[in-house]
C-alpha positions in Angstrom: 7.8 36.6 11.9 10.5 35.9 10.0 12.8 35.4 13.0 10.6 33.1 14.8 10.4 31.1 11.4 14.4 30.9 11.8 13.8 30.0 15.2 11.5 27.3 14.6 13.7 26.0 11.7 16.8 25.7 14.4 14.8 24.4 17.1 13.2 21.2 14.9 16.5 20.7 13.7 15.4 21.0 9.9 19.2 21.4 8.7 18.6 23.0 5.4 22.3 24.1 4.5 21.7 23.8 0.7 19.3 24.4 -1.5 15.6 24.7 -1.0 12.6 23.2 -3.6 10.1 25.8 -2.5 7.0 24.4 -3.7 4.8 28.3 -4.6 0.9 27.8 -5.6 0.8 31.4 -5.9 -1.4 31.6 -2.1 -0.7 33.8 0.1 0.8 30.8 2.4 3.9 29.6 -0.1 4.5 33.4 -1.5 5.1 34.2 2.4 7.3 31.2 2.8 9.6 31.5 -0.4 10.1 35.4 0.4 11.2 34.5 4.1 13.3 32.0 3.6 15.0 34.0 0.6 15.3 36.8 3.2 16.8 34.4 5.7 19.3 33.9 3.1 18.4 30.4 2.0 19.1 29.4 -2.0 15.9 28.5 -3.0 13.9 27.4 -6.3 10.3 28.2 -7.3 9.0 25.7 -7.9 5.2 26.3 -9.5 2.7 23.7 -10.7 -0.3 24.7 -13.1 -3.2 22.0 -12.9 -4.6 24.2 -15.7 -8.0 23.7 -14.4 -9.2 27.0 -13.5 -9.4 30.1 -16.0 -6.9 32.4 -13.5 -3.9 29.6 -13.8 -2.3 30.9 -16.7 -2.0 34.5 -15.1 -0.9 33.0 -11.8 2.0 31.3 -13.5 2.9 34.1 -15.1 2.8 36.0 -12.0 5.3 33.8 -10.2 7.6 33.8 -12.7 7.9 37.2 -12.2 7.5 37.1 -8.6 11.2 34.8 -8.9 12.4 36.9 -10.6 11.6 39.6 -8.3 13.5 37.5 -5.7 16.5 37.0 -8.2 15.5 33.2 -8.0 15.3 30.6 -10.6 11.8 29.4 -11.5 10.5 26.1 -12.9 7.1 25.2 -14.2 5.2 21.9 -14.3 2.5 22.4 -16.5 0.3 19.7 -15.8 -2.5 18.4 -17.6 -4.6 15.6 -16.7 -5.4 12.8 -18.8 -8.5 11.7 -17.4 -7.6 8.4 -16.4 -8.2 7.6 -12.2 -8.5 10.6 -9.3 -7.6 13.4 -10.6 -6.4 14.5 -6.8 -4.3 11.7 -6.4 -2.8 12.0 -10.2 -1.8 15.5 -10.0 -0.2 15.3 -6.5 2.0 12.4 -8.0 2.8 14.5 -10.6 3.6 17.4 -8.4 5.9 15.4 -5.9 8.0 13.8 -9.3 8.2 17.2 -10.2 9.9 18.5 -6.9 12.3 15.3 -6.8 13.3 15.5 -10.3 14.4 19.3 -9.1 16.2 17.7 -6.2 18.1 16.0 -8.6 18.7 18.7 -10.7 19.9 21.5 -8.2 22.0 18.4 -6.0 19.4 18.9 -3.2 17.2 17.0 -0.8 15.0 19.2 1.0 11.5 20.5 0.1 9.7 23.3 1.8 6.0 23.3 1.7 3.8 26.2 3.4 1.8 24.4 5.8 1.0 27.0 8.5 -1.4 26.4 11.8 -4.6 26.4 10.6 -4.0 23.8 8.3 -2.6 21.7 11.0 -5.4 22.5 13.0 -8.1 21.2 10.3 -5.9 18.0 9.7 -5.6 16.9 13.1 -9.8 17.4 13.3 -10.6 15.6 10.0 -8.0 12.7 10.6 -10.1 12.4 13.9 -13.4 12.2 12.2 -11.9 10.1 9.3 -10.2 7.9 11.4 -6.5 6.7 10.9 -3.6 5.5 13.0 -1.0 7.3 15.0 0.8 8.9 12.3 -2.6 10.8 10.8 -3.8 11.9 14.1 -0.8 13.5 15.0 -1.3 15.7 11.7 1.0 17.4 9.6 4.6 16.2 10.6 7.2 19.1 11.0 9.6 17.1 7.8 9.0 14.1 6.7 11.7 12.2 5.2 11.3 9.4 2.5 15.0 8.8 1.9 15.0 10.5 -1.8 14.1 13.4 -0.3 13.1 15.5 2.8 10.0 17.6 2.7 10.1 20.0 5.6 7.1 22.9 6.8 9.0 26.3 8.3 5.5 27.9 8.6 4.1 25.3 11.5 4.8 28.3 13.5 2.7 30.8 12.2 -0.9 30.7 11.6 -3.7 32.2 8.7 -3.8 35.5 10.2 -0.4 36.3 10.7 0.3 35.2 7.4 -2.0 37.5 6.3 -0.8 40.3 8.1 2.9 39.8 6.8 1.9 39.4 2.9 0.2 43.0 3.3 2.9 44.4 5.7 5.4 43.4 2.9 3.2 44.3 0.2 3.6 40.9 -1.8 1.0 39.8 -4.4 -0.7 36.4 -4.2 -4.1 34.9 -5.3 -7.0 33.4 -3.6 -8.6 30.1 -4.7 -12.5 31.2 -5.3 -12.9 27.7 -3.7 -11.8 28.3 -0.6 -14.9 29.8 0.0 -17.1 27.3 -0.6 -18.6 25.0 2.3 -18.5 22.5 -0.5 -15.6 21.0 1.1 -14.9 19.5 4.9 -11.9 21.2 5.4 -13.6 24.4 4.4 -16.3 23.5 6.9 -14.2 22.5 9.5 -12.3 26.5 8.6 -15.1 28.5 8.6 -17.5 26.9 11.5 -15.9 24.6 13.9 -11.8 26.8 14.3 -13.6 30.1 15.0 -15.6 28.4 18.0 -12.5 26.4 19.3 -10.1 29.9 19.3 -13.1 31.3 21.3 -12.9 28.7 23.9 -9.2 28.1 24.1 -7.0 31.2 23.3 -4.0 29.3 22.8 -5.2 26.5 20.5 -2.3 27.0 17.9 0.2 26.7 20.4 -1.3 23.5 22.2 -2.8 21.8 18.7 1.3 21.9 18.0 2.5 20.1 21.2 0.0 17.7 20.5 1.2 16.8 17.1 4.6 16.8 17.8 3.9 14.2 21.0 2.1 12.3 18.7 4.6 12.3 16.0 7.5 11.2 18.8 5.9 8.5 20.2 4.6 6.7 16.5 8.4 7.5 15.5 9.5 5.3 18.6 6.1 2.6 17.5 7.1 2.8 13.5 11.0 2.0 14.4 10.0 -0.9 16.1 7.1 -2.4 13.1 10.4 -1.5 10.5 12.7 -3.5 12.1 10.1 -6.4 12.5 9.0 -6.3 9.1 12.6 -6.0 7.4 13.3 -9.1 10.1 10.6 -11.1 8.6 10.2 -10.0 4.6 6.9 -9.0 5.3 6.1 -11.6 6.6 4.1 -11.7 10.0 4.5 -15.0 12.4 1.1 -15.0 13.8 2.5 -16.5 16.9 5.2 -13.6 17.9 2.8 -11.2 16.7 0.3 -11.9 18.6 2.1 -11.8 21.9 3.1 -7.8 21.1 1.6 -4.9 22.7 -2.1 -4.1 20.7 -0.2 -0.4 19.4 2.5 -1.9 18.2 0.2 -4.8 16.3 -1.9 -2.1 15.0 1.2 -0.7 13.7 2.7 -3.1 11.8 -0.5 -4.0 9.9 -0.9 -0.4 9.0 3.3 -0.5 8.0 2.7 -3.5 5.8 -0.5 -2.2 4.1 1.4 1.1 3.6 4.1 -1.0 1.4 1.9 -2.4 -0.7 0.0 1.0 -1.7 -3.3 -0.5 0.1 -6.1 1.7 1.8 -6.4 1.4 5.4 -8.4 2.6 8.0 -9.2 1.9 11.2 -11.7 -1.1 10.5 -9.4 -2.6 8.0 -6.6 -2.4 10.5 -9.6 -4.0 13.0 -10.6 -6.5 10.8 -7.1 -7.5 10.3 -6.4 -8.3 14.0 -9.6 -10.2 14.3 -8.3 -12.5 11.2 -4.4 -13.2 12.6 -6.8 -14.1 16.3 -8.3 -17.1 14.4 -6.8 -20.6 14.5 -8.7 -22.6 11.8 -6.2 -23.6 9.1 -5.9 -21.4 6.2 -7.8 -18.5 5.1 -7.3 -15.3 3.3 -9.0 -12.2 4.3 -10.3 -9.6 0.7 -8.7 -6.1 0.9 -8.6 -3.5 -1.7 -6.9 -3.0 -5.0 -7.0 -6.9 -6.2 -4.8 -7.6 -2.7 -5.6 -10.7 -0.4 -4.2 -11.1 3.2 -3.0 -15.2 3.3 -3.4 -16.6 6.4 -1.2 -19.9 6.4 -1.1 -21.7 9.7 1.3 -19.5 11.6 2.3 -17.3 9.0 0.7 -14.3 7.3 1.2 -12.2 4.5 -0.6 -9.9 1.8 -0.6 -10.8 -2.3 -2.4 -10.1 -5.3 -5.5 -12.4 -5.3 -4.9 -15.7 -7.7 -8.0 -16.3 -10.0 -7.4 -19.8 -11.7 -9.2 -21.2 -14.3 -7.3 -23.8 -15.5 -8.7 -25.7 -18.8 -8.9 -29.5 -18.1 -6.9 -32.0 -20.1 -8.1 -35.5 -21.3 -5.6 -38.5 -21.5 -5.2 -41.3 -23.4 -2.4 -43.8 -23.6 0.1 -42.7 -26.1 -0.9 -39.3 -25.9 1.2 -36.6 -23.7 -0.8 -33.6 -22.4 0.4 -30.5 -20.4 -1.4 -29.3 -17.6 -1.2 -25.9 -16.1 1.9 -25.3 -18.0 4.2 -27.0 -15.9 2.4 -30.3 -15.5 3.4 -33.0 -18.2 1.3 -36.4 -18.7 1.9 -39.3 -20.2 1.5 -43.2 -19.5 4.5 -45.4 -19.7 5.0 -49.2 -19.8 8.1 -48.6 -18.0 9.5 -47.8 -14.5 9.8 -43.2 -14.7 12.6 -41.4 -14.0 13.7 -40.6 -10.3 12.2 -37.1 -10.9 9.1 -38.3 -11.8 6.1 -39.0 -10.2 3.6 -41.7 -10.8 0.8 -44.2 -9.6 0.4 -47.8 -11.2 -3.0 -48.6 -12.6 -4.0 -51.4 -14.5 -4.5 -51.1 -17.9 -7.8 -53.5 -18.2 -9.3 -51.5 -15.4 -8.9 -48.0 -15.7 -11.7 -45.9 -17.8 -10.1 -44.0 -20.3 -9.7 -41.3 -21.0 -8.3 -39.6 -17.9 -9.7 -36.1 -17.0 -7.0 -34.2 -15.2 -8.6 -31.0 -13.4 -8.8 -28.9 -10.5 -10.8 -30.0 -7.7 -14.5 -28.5 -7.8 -17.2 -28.3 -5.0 -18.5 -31.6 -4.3 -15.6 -34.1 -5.2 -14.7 -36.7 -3.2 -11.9 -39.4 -2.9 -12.2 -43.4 -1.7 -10.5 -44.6 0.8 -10.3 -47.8 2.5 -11.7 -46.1 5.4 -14.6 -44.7 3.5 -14.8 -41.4 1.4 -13.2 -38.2 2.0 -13.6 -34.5 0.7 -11.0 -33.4 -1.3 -10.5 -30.4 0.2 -10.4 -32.0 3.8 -7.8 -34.0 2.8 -5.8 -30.4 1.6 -7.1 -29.0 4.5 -5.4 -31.6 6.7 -2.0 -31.7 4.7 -2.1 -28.1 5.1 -1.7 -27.3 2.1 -2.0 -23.3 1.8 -5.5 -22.1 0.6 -4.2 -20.1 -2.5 -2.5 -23.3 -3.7 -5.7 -26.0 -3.1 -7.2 -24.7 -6.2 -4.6 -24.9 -8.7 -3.9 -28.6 -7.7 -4.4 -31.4 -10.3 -6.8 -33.6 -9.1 -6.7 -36.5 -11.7 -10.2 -38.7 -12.4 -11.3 -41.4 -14.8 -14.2 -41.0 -17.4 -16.8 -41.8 -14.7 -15.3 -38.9 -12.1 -14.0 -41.1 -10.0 -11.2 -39.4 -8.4 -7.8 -41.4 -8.6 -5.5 -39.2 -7.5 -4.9 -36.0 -5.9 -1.4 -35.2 -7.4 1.2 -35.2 -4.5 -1.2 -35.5 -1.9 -3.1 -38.8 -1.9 -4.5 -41.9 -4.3 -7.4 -43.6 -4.4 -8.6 -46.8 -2.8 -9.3 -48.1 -6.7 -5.4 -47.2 -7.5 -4.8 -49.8 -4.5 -7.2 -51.9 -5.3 -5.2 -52.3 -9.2 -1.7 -52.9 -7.0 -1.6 -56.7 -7.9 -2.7 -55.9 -11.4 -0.5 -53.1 -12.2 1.2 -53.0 -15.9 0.9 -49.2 -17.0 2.5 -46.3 -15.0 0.5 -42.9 -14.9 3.4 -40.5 -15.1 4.2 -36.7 -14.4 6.9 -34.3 -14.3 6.7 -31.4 -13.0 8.2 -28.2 -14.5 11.4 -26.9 -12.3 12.0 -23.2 -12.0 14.8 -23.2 -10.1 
């Protein structure tokens, strides 16, 4: 075995000509992998993790550190605990991966060998189908996969459980079983002990053929991801609805999956669908809930993801000779005198207007006068297109009755008009520049 694993190493093109991370649990899977590779005359580092959760850890590190130095190899230890605080899967293989890339650094390396064999391949491919995922999860366990701070690669795609087996005995190395791996408890263990045993029976060569499917796989959402990278990086992250809806469905699917990917979000196939359906509409500006606090913004012909905005902006009341702030970056005040360019302003009528002024956001219900009639405020930010997750943080300014003067920026009242002839005292804000 150990020459087909050199084989298959030269053959996928791994180029490991440094030193090796060798990620060991203490399984019979990694111990086979770290003592081949030493024995193909790689310079490799043990690297063990224990999650100290199960009463046979302790004696399993101890075990591999004398396992490396059996090898004449150096060993490091992450001795993880977990703190309690979110999945504890998803923690500790965080942990894990710092751990190996904090060695990269330390031994001037970039390449981490896992012992993914076969079988484990074999299990992936069937629960990524039953899961569902995109290209990239159906094709399985990639040969390496390369993140640009490092390269994890997987020299034991080439053997599977049994002949793993067989070598560990046949070289009389010492490893431990997970008393879990029994248990039925578990999909993947389901999938392992009842569903592989009836596909090997009907296809004798399902190792070899569950391989060239990955790999196809893998190729052709290579080709498919190159192409959603370079569209993404072209358009910060931004996707123009119109270009992308003229692009082939895989690619589309794609590059919703990429930019969900970059922003740590959960994904599926039904998000990815439910996605596609939103960037088909055409009706203004809308935002579609995904997980983790994130919103996808649909603005006209432009798309893009964000944490969700919750305002709740307290109101202000105005009098003249008073100066309020609004939202932080929205100063008040009336004047007797023409503002400053910068400024904005309408003219009211000192004798008319019902103090004080409420300055809000707009609520459910409120409507403006026009000469033409009334109008909804948010029709009219509808129709100046004015993007959804910026409609409620506008100040929509009314008099002590609630009757809407002004919606700042966007549109006055017919009563402002109405005052025109009258007009002695300026309503005046300026607006905070971050620039």
């Amino acid at each position: 075995m150990i020459n087909r694993v050199k084989e298959f190493i030269n053959n996928n093109q791994f180029n490991i000509d440094n030193k090796v991370i060798c990620a060991v649990s203490g399984g019979v899977d990694s111990v086979v992998l770290i003592y081949i590779l030493k024995k193909l005359g790689y310079d490799v580092i043990l690297a063990h993790v224990n999650h100290n959760v199960r009463a046979e850890s302790k004696l399993e590190e101890e075990k591999m550190c004398e396992f490396a130095k059996t090898l004449n190899v150096p060993f490091e230890l992450l001795d993880y605990h977990f703190d309690g605080n979110g999945n504890f899967e998803a923690s500790a293989r965080c942990a894990r991966y710092q751990f190996f890339e904090d060695l990269c650094h330390k031994y001037d390396t970039n390449i981490i060998a896992t012992a993914h064999h076969l079988d484990d391949q074999l299990e992936t491919v069937l629960m990524k189908i039953m899961d569902g995922s995109n290209l990239y999860g159906y094709g399985g366990i990639a040969l390496q996969y390369d993140n640009s701070r490092y390269r994890v690669v997987r020299p034991l795609l080439c053997a599977n459980k049994e002949e793993i087996y067989k070598f560990a005995k046949d070289n009389e190395l010492i490893y431990f079983e997970d008393s879990s791996n029994g248990s039925d408890l578990y999909l993947r263990n389901r999938i392992r002990h009842n569903i592989v045993p009836l596909l090997r029976n009907e296809c004798n060569d399902i190792y070899d053929k569950i391989s060239k499917y990955s790999i196809m796989v893998h190729e052709a959402f290579d080709f498919i991801r190159s192409l959603s990278i370079k569209y993404l990086d072209n358009n910060n992250d931004v996707i123009d609805i119109n270009t992308f809806n003229e692009k082939d469905i895989a690619l589309r699917k794609d590059i919703i999956s990429l930019l969900l990917e970059r922003y740590y979000i959960n994904r599926n196939n039904n998000i990815i669908n439910d996605i596609l359906v939103f960037l088909k509409e055409n009706d203004g500006s809308k935002s579609l809930k995904l997980s983790d606090g994130y919103l996808m913004y649909r603005e006209y012909n432009r798309a893009y993801i964000s944490k969700e905005e919750i305002y709740d902006i307290p109101s202000i009341s105005l009098n003249v000779n008073e100066v309020k702030i609004f939202d932080g970056k929205y100063t008040f005040y009336f004047s007797k005198n023409m503002p400053l360019s910068n400024a904005k302003y309408i003219k009211l009528c000192y004798n008319d207007i019902k103090l004080p002024l409420v300055v809000r956001t707009k609520k459910d219900g409120d409507f403006i006068s026009l000469e033409s009639g009334i109008k909804k405020v948010s029709r009219v930010l509808i129709d100046r297109k004015v993007p959804k997750r910026i409609r409620d943080s506008v100040p929509v300014i009314a008099d002590r009755d609630n009757n809407i003067l002004w919606i700042y920026n966007y549109l006055k009242s017919n009563e402002v008009y109405k005052m025109k002839n009258n007009a002695d005292i300026y309503l005046v804000v300026e607006e905070k520049s971050y620039d």
